[in-house]
C-alpha positions in Angstrom: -35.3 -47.8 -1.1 -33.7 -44.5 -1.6 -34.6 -41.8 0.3 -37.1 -39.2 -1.7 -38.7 -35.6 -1.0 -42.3 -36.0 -2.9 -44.9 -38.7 -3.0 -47.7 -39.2 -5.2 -51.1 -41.0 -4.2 -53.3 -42.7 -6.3 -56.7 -42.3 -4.6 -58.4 -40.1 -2.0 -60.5 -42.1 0.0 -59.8 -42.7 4.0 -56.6 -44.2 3.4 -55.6 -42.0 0.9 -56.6 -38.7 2.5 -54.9 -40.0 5.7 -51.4 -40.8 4.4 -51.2 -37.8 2.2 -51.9 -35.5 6.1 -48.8 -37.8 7.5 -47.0 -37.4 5.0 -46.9 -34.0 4.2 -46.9 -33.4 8.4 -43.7 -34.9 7.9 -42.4 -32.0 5.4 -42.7 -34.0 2.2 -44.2 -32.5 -1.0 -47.1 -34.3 -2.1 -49.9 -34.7 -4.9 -53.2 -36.8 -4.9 -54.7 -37.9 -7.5 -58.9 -38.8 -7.5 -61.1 -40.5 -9.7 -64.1 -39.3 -7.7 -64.9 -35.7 -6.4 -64.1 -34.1 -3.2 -66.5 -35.4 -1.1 -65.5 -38.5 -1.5 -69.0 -40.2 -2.1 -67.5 -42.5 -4.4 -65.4 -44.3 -1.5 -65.8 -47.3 0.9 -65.3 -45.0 3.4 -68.8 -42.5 2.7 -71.0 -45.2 3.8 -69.3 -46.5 6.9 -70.5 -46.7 10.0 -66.1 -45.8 11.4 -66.8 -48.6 14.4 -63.7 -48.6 16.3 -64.8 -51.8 17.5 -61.5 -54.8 18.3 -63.1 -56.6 20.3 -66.3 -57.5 18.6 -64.5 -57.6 15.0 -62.5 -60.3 17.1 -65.2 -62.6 16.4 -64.6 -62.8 12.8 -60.8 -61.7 12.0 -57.7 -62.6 12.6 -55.5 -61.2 16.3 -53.4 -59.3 13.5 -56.1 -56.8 12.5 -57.4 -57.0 16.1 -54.1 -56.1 17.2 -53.9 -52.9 14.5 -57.9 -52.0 16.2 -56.3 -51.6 19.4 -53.3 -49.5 18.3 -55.6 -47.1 16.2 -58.3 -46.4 18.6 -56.0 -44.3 20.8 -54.2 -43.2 17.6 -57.8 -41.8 16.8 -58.0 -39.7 19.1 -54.5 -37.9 18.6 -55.4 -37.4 15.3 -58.9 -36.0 15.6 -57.4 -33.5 17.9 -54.6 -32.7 15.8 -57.3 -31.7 13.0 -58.6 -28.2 12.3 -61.8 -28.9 12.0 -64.7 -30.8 14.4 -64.7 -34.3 13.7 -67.3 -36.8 16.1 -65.5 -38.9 18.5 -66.6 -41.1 21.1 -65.1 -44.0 23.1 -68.2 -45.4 25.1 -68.4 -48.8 24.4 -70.3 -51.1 22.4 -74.0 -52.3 23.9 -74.3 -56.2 22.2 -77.7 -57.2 22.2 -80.6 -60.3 21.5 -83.9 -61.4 21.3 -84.8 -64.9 23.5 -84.5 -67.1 20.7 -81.4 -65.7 19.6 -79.5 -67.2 22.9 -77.8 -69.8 21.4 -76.0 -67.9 18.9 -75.4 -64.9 21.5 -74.1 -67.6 23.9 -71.7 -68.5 20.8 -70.7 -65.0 20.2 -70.1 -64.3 23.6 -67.7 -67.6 23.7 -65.6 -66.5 21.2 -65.2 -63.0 22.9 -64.2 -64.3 26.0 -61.6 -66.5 24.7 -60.0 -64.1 22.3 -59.5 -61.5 25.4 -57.9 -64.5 27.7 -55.5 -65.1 24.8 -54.6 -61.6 24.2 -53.7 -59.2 27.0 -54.6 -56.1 25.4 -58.1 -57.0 24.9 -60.5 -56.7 28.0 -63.4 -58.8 27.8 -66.8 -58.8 27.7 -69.1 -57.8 30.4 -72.6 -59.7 31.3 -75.5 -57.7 31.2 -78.9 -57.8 33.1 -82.0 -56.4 32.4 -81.2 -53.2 34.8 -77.7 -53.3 33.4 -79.1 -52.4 30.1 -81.6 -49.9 31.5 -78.6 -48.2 33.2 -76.8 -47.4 29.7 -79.6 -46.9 27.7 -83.0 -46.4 29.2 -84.8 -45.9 26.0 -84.4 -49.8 24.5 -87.0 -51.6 24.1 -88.1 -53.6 27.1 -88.0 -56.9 25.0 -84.4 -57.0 25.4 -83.3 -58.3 28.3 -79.7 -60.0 28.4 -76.5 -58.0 26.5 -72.9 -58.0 26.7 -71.1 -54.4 27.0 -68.1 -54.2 25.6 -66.6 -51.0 27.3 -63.4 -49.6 25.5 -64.7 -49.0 22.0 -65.2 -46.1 19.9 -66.8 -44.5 17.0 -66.5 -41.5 14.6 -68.5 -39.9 12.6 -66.7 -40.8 8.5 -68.4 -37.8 6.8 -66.5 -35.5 9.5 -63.6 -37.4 9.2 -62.9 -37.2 5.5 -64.1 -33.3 5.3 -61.7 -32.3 8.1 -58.7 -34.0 6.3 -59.5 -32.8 3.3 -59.1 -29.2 5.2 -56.1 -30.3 6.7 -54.7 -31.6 2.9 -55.9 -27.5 1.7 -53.9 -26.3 5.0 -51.3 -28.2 4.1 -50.9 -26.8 0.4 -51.2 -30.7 -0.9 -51.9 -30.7 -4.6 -55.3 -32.4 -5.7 -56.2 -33.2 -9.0 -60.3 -34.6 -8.9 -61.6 -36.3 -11.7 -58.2 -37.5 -12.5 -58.3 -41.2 -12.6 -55.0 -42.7 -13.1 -53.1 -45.8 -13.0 -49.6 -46.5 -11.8 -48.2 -47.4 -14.7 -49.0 -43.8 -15.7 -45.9 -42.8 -13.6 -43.2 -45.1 -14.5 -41.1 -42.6 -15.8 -40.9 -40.6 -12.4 -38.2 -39.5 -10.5 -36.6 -42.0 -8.5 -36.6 -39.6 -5.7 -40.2 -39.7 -5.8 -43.3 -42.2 -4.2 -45.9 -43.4 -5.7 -48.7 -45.1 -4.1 -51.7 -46.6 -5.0 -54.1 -46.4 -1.9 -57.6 -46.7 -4.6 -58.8 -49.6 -2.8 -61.2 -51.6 -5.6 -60.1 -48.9 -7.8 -56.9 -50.6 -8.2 -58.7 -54.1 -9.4 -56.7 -53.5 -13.0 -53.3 -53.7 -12.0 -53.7 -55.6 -8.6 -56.4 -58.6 -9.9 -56.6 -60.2 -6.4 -58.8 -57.1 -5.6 -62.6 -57.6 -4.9 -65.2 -56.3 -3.3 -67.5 -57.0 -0.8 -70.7 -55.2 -1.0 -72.4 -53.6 2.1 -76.0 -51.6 2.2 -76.2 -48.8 4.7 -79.3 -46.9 5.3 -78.9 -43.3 7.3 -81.9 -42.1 9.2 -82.8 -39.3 11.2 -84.8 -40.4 14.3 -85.6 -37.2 16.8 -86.7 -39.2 18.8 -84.3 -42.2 19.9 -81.6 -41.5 22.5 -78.4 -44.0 22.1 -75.6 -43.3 23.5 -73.5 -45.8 22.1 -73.4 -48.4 19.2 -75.4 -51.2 19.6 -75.4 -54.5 17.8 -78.4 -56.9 17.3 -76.8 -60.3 17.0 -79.0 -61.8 14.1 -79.4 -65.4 12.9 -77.7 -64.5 9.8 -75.0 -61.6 10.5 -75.0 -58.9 13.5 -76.9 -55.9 12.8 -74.8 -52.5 14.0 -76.9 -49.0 14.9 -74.2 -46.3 15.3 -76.2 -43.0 16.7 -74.3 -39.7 15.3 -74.7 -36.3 16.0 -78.1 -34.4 15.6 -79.8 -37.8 15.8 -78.7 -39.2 12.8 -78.1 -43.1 12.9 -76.0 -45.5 10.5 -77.6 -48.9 10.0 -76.2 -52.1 8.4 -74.8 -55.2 8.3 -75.0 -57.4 5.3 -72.1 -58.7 3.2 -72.5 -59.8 -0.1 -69.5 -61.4 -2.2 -70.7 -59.0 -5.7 -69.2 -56.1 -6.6 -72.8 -54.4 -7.9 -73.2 -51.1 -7.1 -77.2 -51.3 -7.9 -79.5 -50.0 -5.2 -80.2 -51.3 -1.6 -82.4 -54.5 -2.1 -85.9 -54.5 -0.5 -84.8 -57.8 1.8 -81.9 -55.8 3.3 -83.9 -52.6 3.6 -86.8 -54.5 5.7 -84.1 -56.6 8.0 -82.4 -53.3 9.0 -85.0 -51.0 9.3 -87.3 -54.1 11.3 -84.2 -54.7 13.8 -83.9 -50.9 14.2 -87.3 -50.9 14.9 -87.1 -53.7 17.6 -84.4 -52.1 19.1 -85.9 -48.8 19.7 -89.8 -47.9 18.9 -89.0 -44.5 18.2 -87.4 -45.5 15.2 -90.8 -46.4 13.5 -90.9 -42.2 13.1 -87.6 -41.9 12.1 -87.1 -40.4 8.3 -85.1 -42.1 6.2 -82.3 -39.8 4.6 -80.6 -42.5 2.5 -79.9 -45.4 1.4 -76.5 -46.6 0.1 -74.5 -49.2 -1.4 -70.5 -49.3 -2.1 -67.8 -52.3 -2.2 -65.4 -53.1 0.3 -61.8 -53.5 -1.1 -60.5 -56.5 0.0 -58.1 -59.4 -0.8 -57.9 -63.3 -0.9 -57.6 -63.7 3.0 -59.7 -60.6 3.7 -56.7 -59.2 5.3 -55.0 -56.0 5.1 -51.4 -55.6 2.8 -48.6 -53.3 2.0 -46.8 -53.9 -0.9 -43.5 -52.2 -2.1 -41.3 -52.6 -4.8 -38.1 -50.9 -6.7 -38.8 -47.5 -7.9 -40.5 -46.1 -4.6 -44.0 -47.6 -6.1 -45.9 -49.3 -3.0 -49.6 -50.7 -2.8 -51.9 -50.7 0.4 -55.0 -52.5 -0.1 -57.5 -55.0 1.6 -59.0 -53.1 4.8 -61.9 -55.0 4.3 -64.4 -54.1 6.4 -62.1 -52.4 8.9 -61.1 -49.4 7.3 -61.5 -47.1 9.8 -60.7 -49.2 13.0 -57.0 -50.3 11.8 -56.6 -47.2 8.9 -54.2 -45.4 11.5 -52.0 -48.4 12.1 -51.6 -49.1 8.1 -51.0 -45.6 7.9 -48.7 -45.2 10.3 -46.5 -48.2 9.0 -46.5 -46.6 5.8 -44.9 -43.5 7.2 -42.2 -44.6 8.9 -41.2 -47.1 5.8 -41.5 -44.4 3.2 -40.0 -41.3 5.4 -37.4 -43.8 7.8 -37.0 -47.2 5.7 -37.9 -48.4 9.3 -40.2 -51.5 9.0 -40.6 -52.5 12.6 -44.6 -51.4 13.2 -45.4 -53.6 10.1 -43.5 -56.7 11.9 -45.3 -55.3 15.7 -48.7 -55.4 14.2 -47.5 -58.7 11.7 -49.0 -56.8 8.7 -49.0 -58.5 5.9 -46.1 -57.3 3.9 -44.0 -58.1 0.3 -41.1 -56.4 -0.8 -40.3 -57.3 -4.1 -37.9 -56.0 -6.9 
């Protein structure tokens, strides 16, 4: 790799927004190039609930991305106060929570927790919760909910905040953005060779990276004045685990489902009753609650639903696949980026066993 002064990205979602802040905090010039607007409504990342959540995504991924969870969340909190402007974040744990005849499965989930702390160090396990346990963190549940687990070092932000305030940062930081501007990399195969370019467009790189798909997911955002959580909680549910992440101003995020499509159509009514009737079981006062909206998008993600950088000759590299965990691993990804574009060092990528391809 040679050594280079400028970088193009390709794509301004979390990823890309993210990079192109490290990158040019690093004294590089660079440009960013959007299909979408500025407010970045046509990204993964508009919809997401930003769960910094290892441990319970330990259930269901592999100790790699767990691993990257644990190195971002504190890395999330560096960045958020490096940032001009006020971005939600909280580190309070995650409340896990069932109905009676959801035991079995609970018992199941709270198995695998267990044994995925005891195998790695830097994960601290789950907690048992009574009755008055759960009264103690959150007095307003509903009283039908009487066993949980609390799993105490995990965070949140709030996504809207965080793409606003590093699209300030990318103004501060004189960074060239061109909206509206799809484009491909091919389109820059006659640039300087002392120049990146890298695609970070997630399922907006599907043309010239075809192991690309998405996974949808349906999010509905409510205002509820007058539910008081002070931390996520998730429902575990016979079919997936349904997450409430309470914002700021009592606005909630609501979802769970996973659908292998990559239609964009509107919310169905099945996954619009589930989450709003779990909500509802959680915390009566959500039966008041207005709903602001409902949204779909697609999760980019690859053939083993893992994260990837790729790099080849020319200073052209790829970073794709965050799946579902864009926001709890996006610093780690980033942050191997960085020191492989600006430093040719590689080592984070073979600490956090990223998947990586260097190729000619």
């Amino acid at each position: 790799m040679s050594k280079a002064e400028s970088a193009i990205i390709l794509g301004a979602g979390l990823v890309g927004r993210l990079l192109a802040v490290c990158l040019a905090r690093t004294g590089m010039t660079v440009e960013v190039y959007e299909s979408g607007n500025k407010d970045g409504n046509t990204s993964a990342a508009y919809i997401a609930a930003a769960m910094l959540a290892p441990l319970a995504e330990s259930a269901i991924t592999e100790p790699s991305v767990v691993n990257m969870g644990i190195y971002s969340l504190p890395r999330w909190k560096e960045l958020v106060s490096s940032l001009k402007q006020h971005v939600f974040f909280q580190q309070a744990g995650t409340l896990i929570l069932w109905h009676q005849q959801d035991q079995s499965e609970a018992s199941r989930f709270e198995h695998i927790l267990s044994n995925r702390a005891n195998e790695m160090s830097s994960l601290k396990g789950p907690i048992k919760l009574s009755y008055d346990d759960i009264k103690e963190l959150e007095p307003n549940l509903s009283n039908n909910l009487r066993q949980g687990l609390f799993l105490e070092n995990e965070g949140q932000l709030d996504n809207r905040q965080v793409l606003d305030s590093l699209l300030n940062e990318m103004n501060t930081l004189d960074i060239q953005i061109h909206w509206n501007s799809p484009k491909n990399m091919s389109d820059f195969s006659d640039s300087k060779s002392s120049q990146w370019v890298i695609d970070c467009r997630g399922i907006g790189s599907k043309q010239e990276w075809p192991e690309v798909r998405g996974i949808r997911g349906e999010v509905i955002r409510l205002h509820a004045p007058e539910v008081n959580l002070n931390r996520p909680v998730r429902l575990i549910h016979p079919k997936y685990p349904i997450y409430i992440a309470p914002k700021e101003n009592n606005q909630f995020v609501i979802g769970a489902t996973e659908i292998e499509t990559e239609d964009l159509s509107p919310i169905s009514v099945r996954s619009t009753l589930e989450l709003l009737s779990a909500a509802y079981t959680v915390h009566p006062g959500f039966a008041e609650a207005r709903i602001l909206e409902t949204n779909t998008n697609t999760r980019p993600t690859l053939f083993d639903n893992l994260p990837k950088i790729e790099i080849s000759s020319g200073n052209r590299l790829r970073i794709n696949g965050l799946y579902r965990h864009g926001f709890m691993i996006s610093p780690a990804i980033v942050d191997a980026a960085v020191r492989l574009i600006t430093e040719n060092n590689s080592e984070l990528i073979k600490q956090l066993n990223i998947n990586f391809m260097e190729s000619k």
